[in-house]
mmCIF file of the N, C-alpha and C atoms, coordinates in Angstrom:
data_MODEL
# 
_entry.id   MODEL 
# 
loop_
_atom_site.group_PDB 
_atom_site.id 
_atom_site.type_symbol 
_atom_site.label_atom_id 
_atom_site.label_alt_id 
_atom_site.label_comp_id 
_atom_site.label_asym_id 
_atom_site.label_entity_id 
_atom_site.label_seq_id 
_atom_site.pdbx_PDB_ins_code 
_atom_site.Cartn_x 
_atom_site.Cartn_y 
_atom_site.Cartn_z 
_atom_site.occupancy 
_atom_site.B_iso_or_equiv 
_atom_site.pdbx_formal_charge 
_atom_site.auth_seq_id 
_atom_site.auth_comp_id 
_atom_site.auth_asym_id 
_atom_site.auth_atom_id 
_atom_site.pdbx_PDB_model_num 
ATOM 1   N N  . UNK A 1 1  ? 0.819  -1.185 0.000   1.00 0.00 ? 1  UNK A N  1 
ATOM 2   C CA . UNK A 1 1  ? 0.000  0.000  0.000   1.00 0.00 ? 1  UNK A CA 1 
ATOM 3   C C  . UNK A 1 1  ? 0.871  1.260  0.000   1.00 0.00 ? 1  UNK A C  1 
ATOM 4   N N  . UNK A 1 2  ? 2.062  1.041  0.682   1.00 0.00 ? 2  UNK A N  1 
ATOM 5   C CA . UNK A 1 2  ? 2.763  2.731  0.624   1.00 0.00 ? 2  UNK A CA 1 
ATOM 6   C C  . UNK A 1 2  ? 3.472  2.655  -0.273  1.00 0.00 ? 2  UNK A C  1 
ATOM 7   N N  . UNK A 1 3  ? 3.768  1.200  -1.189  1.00 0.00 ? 3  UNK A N  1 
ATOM 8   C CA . UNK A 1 3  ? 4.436  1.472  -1.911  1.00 0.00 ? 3  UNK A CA 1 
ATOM 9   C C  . UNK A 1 3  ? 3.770  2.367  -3.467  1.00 0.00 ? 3  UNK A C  1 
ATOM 10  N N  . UNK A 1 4  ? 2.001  1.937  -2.955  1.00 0.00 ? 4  UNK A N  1 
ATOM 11  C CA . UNK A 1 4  ? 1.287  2.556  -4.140  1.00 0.00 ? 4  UNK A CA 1 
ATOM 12  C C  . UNK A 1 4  ? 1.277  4.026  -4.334  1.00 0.00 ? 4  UNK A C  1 
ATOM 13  N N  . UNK A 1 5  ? 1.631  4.561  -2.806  1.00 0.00 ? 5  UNK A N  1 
ATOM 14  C CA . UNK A 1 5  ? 1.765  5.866  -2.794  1.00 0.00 ? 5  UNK A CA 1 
ATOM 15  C C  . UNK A 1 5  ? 2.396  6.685  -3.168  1.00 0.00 ? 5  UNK A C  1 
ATOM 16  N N  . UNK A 1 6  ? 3.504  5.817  -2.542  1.00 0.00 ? 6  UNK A N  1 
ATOM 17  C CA . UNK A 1 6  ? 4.983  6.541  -3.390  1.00 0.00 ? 6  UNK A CA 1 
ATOM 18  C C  . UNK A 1 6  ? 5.211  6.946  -4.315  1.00 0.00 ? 6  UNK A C  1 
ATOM 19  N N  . UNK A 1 7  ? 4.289  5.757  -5.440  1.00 0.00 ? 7  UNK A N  1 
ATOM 20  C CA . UNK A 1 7  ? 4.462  6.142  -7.041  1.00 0.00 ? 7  UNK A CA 1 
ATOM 21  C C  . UNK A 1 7  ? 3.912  6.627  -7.279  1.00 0.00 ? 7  UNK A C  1 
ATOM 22  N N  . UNK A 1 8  ? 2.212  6.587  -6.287  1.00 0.00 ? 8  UNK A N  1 
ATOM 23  C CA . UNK A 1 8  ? 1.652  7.729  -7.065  1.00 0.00 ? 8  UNK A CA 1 
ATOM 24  C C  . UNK A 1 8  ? 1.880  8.979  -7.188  1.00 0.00 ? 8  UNK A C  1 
ATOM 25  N N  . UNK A 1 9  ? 2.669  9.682  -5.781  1.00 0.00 ? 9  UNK A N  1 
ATOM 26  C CA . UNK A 1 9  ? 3.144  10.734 -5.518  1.00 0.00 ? 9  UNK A CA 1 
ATOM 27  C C  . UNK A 1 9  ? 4.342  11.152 -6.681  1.00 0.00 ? 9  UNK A C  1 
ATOM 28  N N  . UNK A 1 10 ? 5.094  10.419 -6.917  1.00 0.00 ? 10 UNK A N  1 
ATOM 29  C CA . UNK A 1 10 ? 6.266  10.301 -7.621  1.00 0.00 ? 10 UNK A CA 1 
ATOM 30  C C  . UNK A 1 10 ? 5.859  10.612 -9.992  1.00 0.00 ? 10 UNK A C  1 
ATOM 31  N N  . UNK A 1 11 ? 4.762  9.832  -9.617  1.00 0.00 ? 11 UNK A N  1 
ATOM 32  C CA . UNK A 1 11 ? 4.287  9.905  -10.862 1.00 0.00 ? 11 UNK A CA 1 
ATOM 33  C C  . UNK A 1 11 ? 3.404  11.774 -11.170 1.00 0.00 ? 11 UNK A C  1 
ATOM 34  N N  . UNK A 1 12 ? 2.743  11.818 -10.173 1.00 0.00 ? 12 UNK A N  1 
ATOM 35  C CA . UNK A 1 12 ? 2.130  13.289 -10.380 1.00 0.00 ? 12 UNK A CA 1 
ATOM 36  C C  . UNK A 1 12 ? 2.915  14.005 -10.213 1.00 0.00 ? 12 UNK A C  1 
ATOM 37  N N  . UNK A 1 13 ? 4.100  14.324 -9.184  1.00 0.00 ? 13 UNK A N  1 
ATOM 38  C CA . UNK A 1 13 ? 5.474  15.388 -9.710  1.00 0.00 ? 13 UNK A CA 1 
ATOM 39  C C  . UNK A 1 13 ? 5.858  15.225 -10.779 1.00 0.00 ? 13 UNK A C  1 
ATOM 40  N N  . UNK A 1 14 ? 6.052  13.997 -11.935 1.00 0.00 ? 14 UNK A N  1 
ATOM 41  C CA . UNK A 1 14 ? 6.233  13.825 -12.734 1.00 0.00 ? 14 UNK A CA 1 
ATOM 42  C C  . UNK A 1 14 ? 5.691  14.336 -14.368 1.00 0.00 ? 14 UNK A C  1 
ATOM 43  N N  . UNK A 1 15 ? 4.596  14.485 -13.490 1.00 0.00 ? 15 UNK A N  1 
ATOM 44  C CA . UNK A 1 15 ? 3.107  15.150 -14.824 1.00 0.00 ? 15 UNK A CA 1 
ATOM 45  C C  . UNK A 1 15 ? 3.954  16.760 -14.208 1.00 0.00 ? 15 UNK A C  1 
ATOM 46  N N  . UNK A 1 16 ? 3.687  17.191 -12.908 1.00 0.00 ? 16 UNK A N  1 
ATOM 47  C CA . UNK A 1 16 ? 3.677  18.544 -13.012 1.00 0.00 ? 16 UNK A CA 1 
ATOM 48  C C  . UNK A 1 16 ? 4.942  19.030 -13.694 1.00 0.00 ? 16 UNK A C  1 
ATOM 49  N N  . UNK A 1 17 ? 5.851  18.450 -13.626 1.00 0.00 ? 17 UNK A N  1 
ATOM 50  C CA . UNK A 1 17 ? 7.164  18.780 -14.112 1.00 0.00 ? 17 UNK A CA 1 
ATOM 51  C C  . UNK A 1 17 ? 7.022  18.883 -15.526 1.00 0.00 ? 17 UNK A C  1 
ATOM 52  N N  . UNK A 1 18 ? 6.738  17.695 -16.007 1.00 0.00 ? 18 UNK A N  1 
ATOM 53  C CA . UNK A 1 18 ? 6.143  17.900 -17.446 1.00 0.00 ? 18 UNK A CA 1 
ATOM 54  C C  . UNK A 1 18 ? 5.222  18.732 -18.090 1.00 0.00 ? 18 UNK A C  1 
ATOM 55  N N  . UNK A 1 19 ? 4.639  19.216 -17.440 1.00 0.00 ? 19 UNK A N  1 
ATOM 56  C CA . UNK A 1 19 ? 3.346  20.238 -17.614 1.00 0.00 ? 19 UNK A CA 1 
ATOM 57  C C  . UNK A 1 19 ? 4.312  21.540 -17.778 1.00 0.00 ? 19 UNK A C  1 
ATOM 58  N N  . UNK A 1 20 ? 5.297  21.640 -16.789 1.00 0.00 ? 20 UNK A N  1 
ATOM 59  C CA . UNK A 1 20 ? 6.013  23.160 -16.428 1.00 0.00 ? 20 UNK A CA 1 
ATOM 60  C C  . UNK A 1 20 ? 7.081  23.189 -17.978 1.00 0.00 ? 20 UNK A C  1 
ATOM 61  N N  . UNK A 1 21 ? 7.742  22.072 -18.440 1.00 0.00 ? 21 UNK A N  1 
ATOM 62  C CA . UNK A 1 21 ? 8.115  22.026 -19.592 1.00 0.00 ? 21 UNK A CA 1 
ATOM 63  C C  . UNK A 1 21 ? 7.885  22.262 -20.368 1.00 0.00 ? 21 UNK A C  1 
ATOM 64  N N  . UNK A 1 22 ? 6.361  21.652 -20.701 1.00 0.00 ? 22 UNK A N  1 
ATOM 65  C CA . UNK A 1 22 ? 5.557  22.179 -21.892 1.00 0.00 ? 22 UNK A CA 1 
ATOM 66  C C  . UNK A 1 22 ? 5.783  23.542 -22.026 1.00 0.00 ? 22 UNK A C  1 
ATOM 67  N N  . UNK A 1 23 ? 5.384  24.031 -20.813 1.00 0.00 ? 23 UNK A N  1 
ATOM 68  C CA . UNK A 1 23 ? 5.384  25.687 -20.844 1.00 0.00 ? 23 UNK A CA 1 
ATOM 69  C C  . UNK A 1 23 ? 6.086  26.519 -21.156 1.00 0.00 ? 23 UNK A C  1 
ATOM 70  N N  . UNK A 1 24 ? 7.549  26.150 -20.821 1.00 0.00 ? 24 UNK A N  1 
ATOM 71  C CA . UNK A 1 24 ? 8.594  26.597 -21.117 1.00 0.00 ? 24 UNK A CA 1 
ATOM 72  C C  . UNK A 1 24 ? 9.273  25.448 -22.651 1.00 0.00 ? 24 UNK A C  1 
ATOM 73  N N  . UNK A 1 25 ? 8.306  25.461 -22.941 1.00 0.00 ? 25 UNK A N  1 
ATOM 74  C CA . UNK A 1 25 ? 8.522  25.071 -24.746 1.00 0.00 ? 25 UNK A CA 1 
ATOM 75  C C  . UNK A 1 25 ? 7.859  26.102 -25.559 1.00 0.00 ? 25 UNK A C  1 
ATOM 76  N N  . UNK A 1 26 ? 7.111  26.221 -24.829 1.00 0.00 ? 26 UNK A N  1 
ATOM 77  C CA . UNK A 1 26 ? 5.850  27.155 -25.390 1.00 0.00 ? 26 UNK A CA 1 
ATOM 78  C C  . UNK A 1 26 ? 6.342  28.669 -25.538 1.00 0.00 ? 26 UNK A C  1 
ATOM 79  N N  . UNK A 1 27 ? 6.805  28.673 -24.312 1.00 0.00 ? 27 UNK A N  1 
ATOM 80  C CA . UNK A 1 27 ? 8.008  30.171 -24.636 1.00 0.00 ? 27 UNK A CA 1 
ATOM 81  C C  . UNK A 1 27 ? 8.780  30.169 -25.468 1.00 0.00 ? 27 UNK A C  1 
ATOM 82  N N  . UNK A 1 28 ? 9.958  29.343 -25.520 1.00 0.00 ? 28 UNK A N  1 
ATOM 83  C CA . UNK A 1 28 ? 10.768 28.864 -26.247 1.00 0.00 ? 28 UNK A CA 1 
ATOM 84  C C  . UNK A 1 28 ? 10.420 29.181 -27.586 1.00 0.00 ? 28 UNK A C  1 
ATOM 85  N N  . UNK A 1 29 ? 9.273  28.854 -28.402 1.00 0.00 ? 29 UNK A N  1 
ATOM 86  C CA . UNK A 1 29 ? 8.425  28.663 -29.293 1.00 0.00 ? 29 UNK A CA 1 
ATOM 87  C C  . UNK A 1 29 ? 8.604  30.528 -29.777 1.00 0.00 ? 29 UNK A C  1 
ATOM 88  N N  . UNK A 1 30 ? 7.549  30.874 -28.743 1.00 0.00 ? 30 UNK A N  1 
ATOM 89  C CA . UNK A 1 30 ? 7.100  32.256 -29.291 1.00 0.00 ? 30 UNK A CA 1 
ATOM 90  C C  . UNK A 1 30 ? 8.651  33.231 -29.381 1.00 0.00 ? 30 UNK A C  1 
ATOM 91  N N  . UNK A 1 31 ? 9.731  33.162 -28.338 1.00 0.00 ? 31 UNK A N  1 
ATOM 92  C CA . UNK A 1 31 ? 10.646 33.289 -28.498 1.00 0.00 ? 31 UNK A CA 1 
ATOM 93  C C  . UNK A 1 31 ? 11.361 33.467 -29.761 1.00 0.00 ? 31 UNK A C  1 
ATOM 94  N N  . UNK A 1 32 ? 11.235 32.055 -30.417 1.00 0.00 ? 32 UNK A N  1 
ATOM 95  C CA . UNK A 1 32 ? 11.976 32.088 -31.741 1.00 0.00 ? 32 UNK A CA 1 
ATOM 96  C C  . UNK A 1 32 ? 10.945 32.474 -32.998 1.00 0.00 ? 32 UNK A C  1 
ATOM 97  N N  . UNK A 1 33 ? 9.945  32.768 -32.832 1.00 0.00 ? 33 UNK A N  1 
ATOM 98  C CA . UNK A 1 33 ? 9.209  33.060 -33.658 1.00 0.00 ? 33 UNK A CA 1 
ATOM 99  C C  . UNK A 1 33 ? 9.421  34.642 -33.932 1.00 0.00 ? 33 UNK A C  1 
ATOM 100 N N  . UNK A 1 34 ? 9.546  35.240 -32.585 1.00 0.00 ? 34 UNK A N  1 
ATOM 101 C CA . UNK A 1 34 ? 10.722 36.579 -32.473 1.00 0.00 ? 34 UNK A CA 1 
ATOM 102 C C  . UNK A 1 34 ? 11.540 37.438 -33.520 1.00 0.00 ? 34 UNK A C  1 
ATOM 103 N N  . UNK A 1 35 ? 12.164 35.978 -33.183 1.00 0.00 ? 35 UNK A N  1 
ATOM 104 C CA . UNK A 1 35 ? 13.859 36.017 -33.332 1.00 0.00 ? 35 UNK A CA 1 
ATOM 105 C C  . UNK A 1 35 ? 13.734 35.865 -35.087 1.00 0.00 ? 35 UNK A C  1 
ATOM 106 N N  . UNK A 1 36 ? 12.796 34.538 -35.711 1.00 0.00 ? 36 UNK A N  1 
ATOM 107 C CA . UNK A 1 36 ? 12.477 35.002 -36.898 1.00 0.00 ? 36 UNK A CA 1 
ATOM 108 C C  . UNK A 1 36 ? 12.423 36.179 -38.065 1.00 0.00 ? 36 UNK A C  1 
ATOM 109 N N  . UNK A 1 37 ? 11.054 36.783 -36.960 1.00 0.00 ? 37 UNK A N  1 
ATOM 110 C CA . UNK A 1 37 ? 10.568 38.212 -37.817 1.00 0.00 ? 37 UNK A CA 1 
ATOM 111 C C  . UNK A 1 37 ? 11.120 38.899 -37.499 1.00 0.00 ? 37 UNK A C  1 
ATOM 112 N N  . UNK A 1 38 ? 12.633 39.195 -36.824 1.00 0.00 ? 38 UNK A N  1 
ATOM 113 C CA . UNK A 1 38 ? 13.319 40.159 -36.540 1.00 0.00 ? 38 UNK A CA 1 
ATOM 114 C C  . UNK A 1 38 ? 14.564 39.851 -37.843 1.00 0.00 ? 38 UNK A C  1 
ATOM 115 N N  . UNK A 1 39 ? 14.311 38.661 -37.913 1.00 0.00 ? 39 UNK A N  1 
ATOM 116 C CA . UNK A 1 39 ? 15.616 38.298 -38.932 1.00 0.00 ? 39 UNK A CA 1 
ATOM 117 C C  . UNK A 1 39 ? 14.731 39.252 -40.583 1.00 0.00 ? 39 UNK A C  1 
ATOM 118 N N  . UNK A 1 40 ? 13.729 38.651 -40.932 1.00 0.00 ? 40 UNK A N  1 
ATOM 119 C CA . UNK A 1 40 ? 12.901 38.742 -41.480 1.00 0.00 ? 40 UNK A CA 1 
ATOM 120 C C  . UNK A 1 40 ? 13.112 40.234 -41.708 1.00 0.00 ? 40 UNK A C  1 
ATOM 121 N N  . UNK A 1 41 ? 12.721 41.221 -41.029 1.00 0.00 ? 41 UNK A N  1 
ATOM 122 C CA . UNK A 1 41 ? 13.086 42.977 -41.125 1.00 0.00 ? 41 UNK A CA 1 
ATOM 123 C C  . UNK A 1 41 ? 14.440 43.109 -41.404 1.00 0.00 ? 41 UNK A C  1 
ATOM 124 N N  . UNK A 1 42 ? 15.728 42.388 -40.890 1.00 0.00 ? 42 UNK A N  1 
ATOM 125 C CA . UNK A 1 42 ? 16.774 42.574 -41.607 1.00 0.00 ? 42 UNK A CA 1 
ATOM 126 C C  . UNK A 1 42 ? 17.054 42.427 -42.956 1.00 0.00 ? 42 UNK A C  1 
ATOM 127 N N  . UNK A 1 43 ? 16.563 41.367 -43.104 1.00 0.00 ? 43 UNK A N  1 
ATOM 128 C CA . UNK A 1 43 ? 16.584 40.882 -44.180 1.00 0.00 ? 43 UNK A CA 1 
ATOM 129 C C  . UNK A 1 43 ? 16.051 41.953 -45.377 1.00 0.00 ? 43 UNK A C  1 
ATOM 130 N N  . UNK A 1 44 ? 15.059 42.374 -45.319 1.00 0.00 ? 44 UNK A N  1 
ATOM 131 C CA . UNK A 1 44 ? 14.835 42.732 -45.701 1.00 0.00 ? 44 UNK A CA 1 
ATOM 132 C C  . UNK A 1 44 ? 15.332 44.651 -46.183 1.00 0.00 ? 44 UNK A C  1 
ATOM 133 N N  . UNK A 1 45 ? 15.357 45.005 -45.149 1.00 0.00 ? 45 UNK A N  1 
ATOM 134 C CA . UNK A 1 45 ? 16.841 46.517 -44.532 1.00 0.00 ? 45 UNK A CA 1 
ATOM 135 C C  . UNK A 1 45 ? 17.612 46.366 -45.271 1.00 0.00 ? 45 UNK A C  1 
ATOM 136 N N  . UNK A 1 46 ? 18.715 44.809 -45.777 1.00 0.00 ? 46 UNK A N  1 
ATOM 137 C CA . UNK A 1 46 ? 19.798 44.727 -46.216 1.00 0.00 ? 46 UNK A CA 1 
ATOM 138 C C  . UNK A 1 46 ? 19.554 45.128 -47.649 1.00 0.00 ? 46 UNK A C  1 
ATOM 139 N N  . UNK A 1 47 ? 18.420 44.403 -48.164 1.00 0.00 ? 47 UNK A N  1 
ATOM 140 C CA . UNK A 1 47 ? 17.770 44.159 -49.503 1.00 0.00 ? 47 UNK A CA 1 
ATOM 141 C C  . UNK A 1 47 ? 17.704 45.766 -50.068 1.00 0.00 ? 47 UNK A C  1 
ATOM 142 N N  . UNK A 1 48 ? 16.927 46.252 -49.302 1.00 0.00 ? 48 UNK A N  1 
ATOM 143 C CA . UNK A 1 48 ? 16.894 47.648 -49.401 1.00 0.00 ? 48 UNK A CA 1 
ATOM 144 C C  . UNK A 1 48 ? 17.841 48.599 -49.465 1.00 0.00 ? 48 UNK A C  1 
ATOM 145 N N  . UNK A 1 49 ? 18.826 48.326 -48.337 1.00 0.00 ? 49 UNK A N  1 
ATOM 146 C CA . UNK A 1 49 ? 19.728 49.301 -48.411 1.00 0.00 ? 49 UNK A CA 1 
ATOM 147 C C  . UNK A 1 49 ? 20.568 49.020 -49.886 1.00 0.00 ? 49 UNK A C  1 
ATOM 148 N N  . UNK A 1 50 ? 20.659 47.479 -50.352 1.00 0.00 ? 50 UNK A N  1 
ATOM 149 C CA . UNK A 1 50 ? 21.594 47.310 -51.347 1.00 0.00 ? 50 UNK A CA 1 
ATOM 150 C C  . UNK A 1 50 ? 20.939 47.727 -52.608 1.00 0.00 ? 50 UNK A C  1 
ATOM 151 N N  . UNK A 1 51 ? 20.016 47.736 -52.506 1.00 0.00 ? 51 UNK A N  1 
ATOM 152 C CA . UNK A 1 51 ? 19.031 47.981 -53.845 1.00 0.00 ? 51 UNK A CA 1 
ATOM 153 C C  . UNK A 1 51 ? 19.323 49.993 -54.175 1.00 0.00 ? 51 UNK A C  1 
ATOM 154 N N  . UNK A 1 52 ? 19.042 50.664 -53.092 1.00 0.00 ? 52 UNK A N  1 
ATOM 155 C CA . UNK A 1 52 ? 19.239 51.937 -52.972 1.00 0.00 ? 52 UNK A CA 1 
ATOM 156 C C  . UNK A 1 52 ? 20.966 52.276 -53.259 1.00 0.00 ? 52 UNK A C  1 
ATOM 157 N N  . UNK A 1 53 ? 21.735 51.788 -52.671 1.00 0.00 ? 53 UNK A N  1 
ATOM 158 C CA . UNK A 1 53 ? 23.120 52.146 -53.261 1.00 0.00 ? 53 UNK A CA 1 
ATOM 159 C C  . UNK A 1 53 ? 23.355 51.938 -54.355 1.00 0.00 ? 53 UNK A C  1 
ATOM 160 N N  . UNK A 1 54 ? 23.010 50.297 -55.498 1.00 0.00 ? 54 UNK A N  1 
ATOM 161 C CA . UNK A 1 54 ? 22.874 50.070 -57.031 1.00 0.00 ? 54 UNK A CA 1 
ATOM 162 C C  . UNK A 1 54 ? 22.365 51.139 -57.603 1.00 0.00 ? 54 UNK A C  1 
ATOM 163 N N  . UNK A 1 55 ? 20.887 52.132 -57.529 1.00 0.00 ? 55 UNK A N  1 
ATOM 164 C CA . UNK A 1 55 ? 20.541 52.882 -57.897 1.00 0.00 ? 55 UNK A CA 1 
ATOM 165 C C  . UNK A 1 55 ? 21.529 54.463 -57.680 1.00 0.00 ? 55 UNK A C  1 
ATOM 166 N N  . UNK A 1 56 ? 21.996 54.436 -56.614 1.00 0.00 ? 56 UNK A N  1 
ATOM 167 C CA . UNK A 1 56 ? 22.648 55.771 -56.448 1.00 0.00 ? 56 UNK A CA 1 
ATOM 168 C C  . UNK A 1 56 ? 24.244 55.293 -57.544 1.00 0.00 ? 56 UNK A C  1 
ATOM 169 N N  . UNK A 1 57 ? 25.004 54.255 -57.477 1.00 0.00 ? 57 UNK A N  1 
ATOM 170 C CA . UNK A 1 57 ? 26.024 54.036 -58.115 1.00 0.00 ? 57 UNK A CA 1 
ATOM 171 C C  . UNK A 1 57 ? 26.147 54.038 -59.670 1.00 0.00 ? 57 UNK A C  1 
ATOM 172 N N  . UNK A 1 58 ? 24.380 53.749 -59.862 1.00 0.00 ? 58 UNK A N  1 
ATOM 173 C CA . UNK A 1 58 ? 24.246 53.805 -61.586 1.00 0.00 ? 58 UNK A CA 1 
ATOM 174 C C  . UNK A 1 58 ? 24.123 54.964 -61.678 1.00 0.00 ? 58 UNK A C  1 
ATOM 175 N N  . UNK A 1 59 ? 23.084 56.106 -60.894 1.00 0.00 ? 59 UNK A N  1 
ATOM 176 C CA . UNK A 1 59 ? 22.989 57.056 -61.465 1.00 0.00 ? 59 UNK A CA 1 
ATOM 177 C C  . UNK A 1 59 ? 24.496 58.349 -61.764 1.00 0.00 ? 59 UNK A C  1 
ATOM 178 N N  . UNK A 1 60 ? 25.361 57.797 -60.580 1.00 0.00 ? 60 UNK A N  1 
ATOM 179 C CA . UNK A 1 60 ? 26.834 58.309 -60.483 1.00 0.00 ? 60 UNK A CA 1 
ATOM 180 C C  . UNK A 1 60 ? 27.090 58.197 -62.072 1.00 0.00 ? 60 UNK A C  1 
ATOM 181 N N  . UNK A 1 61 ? 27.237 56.413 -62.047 1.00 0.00 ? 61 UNK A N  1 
ATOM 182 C CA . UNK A 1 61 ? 28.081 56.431 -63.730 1.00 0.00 ? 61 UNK A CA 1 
ATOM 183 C C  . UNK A 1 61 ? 27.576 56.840 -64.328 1.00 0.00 ? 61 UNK A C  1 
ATOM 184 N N  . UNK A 1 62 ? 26.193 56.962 -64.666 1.00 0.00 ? 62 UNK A N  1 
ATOM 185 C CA . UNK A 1 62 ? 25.087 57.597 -65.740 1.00 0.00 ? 62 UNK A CA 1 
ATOM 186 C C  . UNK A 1 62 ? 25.522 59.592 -66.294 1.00 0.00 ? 62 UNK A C  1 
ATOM 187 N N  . UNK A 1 63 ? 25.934 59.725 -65.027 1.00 0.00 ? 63 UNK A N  1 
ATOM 188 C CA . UNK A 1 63 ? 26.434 61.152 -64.936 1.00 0.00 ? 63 UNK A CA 1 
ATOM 189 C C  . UNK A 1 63 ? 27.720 61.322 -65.437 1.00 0.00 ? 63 UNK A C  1 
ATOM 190 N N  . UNK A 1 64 ? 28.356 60.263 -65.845 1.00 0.00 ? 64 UNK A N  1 
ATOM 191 C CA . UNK A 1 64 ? 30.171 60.843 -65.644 1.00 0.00 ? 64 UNK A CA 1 
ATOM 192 C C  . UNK A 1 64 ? 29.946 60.983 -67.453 1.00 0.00 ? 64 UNK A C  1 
# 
């Protein structure tokens, strides 16, 4: 009988622990989803900025 206890006790810390994981997956998650669309705006900044200097460098040679 106490040994049923034990486990049962042992088994439900076991869920809660797992439960608290989930959670902190779940962060984890939105976290990098973040970290994504932040890449995502660079990405895009770079695109831009390089696109805007091609245009300023042609119009240079266009001029000489």
């Amino acid at each position: 009988m106490r040994g049923e206890m034990e486990l049962s006790k042992r088994i439900e810390k076991m869920e809660r622990e797992i439960a608290e994981i989930k959670g902190d997956l779940v962060e984890i998650k939105e976290g990098l989803s973040r970290v994504e669309e932040s890449i995502e705006w660079i990405k895009t900044i770079v695109k831009v900025t390089f696109s805007l200097f091609g245009v300023i460098i042609g119009v240079m040679v266009a001029m000489m």
